[in-house]
C-alpha positions in Angstrom: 0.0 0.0 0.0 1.3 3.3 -1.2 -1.0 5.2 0.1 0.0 8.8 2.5 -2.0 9.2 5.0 -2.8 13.2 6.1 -4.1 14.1 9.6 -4.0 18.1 10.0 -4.3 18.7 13.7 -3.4 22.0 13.4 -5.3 24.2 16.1 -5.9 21.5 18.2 -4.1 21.5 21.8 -2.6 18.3 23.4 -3.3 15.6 23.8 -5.9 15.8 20.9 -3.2 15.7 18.1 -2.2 12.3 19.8 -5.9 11.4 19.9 -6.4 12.0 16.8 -3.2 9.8 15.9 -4.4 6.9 18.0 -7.3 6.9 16.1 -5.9 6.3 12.5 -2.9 4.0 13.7 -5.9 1.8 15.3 -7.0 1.2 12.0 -3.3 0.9 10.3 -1.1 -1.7 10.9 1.8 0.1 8.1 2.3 2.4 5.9 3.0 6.0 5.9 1.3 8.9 7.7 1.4 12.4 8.3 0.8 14.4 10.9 0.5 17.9 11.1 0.6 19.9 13.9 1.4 23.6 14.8 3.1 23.8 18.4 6.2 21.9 19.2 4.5 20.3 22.3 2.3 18.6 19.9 5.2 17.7 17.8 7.1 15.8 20.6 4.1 14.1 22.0 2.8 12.9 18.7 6.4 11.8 17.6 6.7 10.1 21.2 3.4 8.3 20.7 4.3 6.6 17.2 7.8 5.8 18.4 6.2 3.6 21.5 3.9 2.0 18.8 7.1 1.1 16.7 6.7 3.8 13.9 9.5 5.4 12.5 9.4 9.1 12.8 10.7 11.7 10.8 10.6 15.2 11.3 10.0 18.5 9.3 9.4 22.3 10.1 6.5 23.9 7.6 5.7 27.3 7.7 3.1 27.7 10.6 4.2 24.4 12.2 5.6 20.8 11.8 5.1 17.7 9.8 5.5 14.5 11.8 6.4 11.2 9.2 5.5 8.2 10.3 6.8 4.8 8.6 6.2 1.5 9.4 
């Protein structure tokens, strides 16, 4: 699967970033995901979550925030 999967929590405060997150890596076991998020609080925590759940994360600054990669 191919596939990028986009989750733009921008605006949201912690922990809903990382719900949000949960939520979508429930429902996939690999692949690649994307999170964005606009403070580096939510940055960290979201990176922190998918690294617990075994997902590779990569991470890149975009104008108004960050993009969290995820790979698995």
């Amino acid at each position: 699967m191919n596939d990028v999967i986009t989750i733009d929590t921008s605006g949201l405060s912690c922990p809903q970033p990382v719900i949000e997150l949960k939520k979508v890596l429930d429902k996939t076991p690999s692949g690649r995901v994307e999170v964005l998020v606009d403070t580096a609080t939510s940055r960290n925590n979201v990176a922190r979550f998918a690294g617990d759940k075994g997902w590779k994360t990569t991470l890149e600054e975009r104008d108004g925030g960050y993009k969290v990669i995820l790979e698995k």
